[in-house]
N, CA, C and O atoms as a GROMACS GRO file, in nm:
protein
  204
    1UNK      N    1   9.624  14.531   9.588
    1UNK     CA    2   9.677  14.481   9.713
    1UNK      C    3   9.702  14.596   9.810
    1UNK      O    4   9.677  14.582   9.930
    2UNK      N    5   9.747  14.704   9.762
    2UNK     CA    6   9.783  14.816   9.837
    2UNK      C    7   9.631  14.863   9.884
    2UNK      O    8   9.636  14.940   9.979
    3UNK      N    9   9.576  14.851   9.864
    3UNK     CA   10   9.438  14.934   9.903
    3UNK      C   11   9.412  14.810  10.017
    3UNK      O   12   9.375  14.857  10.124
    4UNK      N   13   9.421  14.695  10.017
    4UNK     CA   14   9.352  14.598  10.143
    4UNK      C   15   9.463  14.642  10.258
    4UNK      O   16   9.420  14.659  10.372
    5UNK      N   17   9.588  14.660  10.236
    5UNK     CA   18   9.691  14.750  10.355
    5UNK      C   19   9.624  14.843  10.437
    5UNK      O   20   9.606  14.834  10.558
    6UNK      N   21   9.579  14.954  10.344
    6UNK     CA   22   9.574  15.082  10.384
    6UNK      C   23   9.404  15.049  10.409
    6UNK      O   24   9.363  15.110  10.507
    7UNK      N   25   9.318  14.980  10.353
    7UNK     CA   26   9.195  14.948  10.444
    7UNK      C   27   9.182  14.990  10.589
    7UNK      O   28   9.274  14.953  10.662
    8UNK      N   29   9.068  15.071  10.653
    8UNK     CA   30   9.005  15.111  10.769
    8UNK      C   31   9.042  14.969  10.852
    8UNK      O   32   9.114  14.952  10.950
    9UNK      N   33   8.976  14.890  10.786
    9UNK     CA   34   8.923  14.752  10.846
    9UNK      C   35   9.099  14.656  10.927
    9UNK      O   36   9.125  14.582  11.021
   10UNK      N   37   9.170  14.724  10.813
   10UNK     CA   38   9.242  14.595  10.823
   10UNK      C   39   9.286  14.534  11.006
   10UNK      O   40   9.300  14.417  11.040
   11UNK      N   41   9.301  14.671  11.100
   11UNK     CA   42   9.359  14.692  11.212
   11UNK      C   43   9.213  14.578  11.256
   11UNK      O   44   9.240  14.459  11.274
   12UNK      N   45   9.116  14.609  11.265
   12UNK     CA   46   9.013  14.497  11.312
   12UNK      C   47   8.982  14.333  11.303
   12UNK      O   48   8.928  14.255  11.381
   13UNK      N   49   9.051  14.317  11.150
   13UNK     CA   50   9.044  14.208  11.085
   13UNK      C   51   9.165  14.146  11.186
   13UNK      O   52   9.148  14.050  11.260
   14UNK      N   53   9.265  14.209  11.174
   14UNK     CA   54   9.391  14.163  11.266
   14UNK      C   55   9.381  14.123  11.414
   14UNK      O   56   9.437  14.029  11.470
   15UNK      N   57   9.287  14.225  11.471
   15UNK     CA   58   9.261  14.229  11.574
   15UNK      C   59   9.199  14.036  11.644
   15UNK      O   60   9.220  13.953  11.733
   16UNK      N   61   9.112  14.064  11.517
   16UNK     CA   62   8.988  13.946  11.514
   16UNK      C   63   9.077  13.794  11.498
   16UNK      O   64   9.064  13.685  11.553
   17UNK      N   65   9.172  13.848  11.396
   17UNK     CA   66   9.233  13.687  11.406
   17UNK      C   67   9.311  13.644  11.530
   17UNK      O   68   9.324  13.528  11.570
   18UNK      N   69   9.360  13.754  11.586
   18UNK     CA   70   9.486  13.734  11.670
   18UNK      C   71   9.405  13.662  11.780
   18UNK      O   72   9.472  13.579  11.842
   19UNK      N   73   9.230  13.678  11.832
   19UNK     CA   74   9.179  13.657  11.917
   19UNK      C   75   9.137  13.580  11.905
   19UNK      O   76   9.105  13.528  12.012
   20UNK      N   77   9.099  13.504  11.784
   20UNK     CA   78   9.060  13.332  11.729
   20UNK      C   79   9.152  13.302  11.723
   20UNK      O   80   9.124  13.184  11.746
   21UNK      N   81   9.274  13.300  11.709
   21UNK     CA   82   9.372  13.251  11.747
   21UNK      C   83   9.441  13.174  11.886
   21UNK      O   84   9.480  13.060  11.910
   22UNK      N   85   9.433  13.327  11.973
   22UNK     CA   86   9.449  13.292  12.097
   22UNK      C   87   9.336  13.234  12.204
   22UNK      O   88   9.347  13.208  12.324
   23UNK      N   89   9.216  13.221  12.105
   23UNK     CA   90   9.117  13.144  12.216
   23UNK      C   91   9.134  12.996  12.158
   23UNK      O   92   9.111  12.891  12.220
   24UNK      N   93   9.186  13.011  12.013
   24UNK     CA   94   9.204  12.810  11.974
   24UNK      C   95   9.327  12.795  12.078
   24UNK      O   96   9.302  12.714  12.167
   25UNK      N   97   9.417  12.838  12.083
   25UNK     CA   98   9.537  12.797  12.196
   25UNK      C   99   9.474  12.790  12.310
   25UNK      O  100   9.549  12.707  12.359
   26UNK      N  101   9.401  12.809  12.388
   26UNK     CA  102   9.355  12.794  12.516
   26UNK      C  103   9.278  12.657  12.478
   26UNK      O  104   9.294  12.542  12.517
   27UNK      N  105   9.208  12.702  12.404
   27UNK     CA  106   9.114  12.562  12.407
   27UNK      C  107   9.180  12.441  12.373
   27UNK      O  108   9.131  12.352  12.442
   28UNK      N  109   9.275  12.394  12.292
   28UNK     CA  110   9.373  12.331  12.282
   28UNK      C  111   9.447  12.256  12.369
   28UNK      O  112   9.462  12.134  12.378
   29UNK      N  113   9.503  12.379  12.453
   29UNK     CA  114   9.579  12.348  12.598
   29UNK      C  115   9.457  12.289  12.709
   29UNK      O  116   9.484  12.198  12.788
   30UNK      N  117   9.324  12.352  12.704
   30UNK     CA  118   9.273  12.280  12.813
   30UNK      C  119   9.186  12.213  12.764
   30UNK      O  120   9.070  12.248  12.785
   31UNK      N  121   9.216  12.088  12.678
   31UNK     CA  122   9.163  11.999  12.636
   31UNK      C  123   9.160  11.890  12.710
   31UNK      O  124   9.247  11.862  12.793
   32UNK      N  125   9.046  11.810  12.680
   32UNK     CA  126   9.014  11.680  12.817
   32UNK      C  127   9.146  11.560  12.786
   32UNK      O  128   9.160  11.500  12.680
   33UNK      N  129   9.213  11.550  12.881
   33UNK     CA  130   9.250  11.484  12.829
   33UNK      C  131   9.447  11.522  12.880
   33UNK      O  132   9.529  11.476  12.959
   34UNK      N  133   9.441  11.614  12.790
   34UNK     CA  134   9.589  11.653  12.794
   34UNK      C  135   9.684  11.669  12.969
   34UNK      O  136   9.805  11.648  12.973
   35UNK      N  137   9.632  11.694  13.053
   35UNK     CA  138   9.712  11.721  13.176
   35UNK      C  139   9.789  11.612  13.220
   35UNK      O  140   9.857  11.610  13.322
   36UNK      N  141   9.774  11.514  13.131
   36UNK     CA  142   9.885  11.393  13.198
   36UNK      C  143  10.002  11.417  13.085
   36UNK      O  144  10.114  11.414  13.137
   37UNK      N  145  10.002  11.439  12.956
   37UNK     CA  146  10.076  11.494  12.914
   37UNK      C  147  10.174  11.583  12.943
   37UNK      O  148  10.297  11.567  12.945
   38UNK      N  149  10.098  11.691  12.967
   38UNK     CA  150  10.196  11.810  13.018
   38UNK      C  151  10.262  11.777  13.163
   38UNK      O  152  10.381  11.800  13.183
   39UNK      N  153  10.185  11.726  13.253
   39UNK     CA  154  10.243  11.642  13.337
   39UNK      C  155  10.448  11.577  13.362
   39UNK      O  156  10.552  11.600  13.424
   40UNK      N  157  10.355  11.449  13.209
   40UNK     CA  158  10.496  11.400  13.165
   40UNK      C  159  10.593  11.495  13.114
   40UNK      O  160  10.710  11.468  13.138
   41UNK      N  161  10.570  11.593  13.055
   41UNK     CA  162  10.654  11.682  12.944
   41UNK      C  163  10.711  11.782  13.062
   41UNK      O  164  10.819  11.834  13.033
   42UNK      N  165  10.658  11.816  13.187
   42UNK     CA  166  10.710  11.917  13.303
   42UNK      C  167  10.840  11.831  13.331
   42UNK      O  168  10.954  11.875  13.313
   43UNK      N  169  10.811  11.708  13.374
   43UNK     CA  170  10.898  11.615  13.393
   43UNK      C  171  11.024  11.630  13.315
   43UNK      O  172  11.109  11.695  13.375
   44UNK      N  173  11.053  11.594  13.217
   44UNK     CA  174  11.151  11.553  13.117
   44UNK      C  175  11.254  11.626  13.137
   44UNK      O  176  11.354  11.567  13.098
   45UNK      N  177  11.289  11.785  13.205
   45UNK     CA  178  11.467  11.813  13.252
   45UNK      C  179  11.471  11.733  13.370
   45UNK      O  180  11.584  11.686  13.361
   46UNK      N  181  11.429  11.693  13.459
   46UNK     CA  182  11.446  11.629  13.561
   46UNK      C  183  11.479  11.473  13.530
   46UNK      O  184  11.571  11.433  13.601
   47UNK      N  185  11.427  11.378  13.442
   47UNK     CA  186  11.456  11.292  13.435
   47UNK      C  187  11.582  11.274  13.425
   47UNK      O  188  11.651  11.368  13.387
   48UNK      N  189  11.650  11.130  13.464
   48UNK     CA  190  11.844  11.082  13.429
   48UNK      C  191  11.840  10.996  13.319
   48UNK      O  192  11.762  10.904  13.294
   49UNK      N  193  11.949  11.048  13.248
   49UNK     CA  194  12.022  11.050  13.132
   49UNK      C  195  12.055  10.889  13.090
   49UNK      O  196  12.178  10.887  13.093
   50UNK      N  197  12.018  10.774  13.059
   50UNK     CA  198  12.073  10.667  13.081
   50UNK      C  199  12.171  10.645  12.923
   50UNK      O  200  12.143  10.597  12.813
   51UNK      N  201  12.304  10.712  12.988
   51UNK     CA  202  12.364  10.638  12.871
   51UNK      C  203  12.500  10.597  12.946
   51UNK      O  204  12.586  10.532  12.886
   0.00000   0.00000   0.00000
């Protein structure tokens, strides 16, 4: 296990996920579809309280 740490690679491998990562979150967020969602969800501190 200690040797996949100290691996050359590992800083790249990291690199690589963090960026498939952050391109599934984009793609995610600008999915067809979703902007009426977020829409509603901007909304929701503004709405009144009915109790």
């Amino acid at each position: 296990m200690k040797e996949f740490f100290a691996s050359a690679n590992a800083g790249l491998i990291g690199l690589l996920f963090f960026f498939v990562f952050f391109i599934g979150v984009v793609v995610w967020v600008m999915r067809p579809g979703s902007k009426e969602k977020y829409k509603e969800d901007a909304q929701i501190p503004l709405k009144e309280t009915q109790e």
